[in-house]
C-alpha positions as CSV (number, residue, x, y, z in Angstrom):
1,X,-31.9,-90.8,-14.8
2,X,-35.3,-89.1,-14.1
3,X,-36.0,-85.5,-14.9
4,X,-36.0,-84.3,-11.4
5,X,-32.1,-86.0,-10.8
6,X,-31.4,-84.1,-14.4
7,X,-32.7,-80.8,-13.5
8,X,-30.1,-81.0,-10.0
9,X,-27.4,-82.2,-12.0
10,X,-28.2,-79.0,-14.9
11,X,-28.5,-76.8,-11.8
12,X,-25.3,-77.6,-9.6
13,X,-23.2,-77.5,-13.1
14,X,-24.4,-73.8,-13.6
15,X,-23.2,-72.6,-10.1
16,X,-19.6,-71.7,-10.1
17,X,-18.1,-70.7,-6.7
18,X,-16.6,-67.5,-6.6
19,X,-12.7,-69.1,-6.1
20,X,-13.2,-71.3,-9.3
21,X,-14.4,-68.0,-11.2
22,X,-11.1,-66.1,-9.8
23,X,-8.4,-68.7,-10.3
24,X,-9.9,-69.6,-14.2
25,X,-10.0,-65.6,-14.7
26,X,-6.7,-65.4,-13.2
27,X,-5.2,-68.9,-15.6
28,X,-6.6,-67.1,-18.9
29,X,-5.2,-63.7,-18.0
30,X,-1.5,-65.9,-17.5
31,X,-2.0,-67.3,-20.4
32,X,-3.0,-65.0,-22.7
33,X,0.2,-63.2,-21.4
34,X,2.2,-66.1,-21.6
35,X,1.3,-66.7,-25.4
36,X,1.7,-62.6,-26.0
37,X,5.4,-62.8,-24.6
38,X,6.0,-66.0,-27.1
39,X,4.6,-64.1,-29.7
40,X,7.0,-60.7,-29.4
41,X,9.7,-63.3,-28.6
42,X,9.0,-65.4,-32.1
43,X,8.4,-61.9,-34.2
44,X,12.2,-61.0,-32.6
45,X,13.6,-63.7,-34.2
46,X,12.4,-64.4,-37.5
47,X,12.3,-60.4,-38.2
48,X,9.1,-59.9,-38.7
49,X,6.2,-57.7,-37.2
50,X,3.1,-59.3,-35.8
51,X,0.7,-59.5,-38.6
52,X,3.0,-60.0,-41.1
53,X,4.1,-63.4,-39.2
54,X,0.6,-64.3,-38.6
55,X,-0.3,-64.0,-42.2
56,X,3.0,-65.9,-43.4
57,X,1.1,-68.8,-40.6
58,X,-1.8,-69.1,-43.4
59,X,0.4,-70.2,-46.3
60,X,0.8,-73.0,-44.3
61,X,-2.7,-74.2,-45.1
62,X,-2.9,-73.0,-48.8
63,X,-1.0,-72.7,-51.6
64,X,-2.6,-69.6,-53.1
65,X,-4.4,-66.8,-51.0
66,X,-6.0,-63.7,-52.3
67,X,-6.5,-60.3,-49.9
68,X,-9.6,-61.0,-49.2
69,X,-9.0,-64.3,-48.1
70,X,-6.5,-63.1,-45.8
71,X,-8.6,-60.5,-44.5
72,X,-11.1,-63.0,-43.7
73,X,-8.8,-65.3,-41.7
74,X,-7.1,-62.5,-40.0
75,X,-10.1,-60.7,-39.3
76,X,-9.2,-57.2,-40.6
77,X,-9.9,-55.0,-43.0
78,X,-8.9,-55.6,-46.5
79,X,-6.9,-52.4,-46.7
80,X,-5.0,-53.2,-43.7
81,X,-3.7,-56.6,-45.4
82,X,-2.5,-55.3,-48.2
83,X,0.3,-53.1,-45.9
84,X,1.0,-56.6,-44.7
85,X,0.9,-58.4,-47.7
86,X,3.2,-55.2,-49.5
87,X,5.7,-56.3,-45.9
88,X,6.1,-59.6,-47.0
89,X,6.4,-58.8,-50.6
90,X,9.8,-56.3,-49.9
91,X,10.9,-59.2,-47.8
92,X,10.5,-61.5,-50.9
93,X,8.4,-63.9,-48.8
94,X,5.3,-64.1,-50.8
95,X,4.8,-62.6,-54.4
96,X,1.9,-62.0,-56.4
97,X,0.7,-63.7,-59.9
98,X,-2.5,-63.3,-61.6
99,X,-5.3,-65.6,-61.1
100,X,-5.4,-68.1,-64.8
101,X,-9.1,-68.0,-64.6
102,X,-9.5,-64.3,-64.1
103,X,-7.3,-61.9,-64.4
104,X,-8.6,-59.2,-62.0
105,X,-8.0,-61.4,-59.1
106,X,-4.2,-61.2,-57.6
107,X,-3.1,-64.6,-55.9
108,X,-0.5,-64.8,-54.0
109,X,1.7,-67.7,-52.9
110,X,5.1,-68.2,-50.7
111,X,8.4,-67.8,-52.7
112,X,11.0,-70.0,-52.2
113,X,12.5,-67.7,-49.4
114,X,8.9,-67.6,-47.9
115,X,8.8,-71.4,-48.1
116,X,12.3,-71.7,-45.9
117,X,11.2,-69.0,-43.5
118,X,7.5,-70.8,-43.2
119,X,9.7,-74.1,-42.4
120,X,11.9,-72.5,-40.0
121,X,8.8,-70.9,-37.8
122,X,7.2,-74.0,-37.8
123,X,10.0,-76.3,-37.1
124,X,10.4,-73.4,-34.3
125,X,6.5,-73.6,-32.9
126,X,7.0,-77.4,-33.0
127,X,9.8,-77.6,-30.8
128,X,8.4,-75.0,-28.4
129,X,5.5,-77.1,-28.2
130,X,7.2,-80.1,-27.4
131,X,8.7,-78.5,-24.6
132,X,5.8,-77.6,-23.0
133,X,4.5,-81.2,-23.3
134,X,7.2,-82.7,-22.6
135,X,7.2,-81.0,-19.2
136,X,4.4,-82.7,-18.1
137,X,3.9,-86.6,-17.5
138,X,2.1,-88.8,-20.0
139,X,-1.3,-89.2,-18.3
140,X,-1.1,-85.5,-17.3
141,X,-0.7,-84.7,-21.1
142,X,-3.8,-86.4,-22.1
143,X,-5.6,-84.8,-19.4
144,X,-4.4,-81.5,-20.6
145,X,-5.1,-82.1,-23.8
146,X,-8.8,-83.1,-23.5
147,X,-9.5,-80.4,-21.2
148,X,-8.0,-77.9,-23.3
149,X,-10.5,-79.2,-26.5
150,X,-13.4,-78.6,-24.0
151,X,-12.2,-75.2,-23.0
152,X,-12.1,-74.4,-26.9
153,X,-15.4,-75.9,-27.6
154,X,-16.8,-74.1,-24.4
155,X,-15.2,-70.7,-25.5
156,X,-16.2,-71.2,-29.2
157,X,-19.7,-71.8,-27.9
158,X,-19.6,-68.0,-26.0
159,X,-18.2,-66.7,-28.8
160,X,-20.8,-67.7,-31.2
161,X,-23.4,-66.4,-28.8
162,X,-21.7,-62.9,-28.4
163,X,-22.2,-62.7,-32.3
């Protein structure tokens, strides 16, 4: 393809009519509600406020997290997670135990409650998210799928640029 036909093609992909603005402003908004609702809905049921489930979601990954860590992942300050973190200790979900390499540093790790309340939400966030696959056909799936990775890259593209 010449330069001319690319420049056409580069130009016509940055005009968005004003309908196609509306109704993708209009998706994420439904969305965004949709996933808030399933949020209050899942915090209902396993007892547990907000950021204290969202945290519990990062033992998932690691075995041992520190404060700072978390406050990294969650994005908030460090005094803010330890109220969480202090949550999830009166529950008995996580605990902390010194670091064996240095001893100023506080790790902390699922207990063996946290471990069967971690397997229970995700057993819970699997199904859910079967069901909302399953509601579609197979070929719509995979198109759903692919366009959702290129509506993340596309949005983590914006947000690197707002930064």
């Amino acid at each position: 393809m010449n330069q001319m036909a690319e420049k056409n093609v580069s130009d016509t992909a940055l005009e968005v009519p004003d309908y196609q603005l509306k109704q993708f402003q209009e998706l994420i908004m439904r969305l965004f509600q949709c996933c808030q609702e399933r949020m209050q809905y899942q915090c209902e049921r396993f007892e547990l406020p907000d950021a204290e489930f969202r945290c519990l979601l990062l033992f998932g990954e690691e075995r041992y997290l520190t404060a700072k860590g978390i406050a990294h992942k969650m994005n908030v300050v460090k005094s803010r997670v330890s109220k969480i973190v202090d949550g999830l200790i009166k529950k008995k979900l996580i605990q902390r135990i010194k670091d064996p390499e240095d001893s100023r540093i506080s790790l902390l790790s699922l207990t063996p409650e946290g471990y069967k309340k971690l397997s229970k939400i995700n057993e819970f966030l699997q199904d859910v998210h079967h069901q909302v696959l399953v509601q579609m056909a197979p070929d719509q799936r995979k198109a759903v799928l692919t366009n959702l990775d290129i509506l993340k890259a596309s949005m983590e593209t914006i947000k690197e640029m707002m930064v």
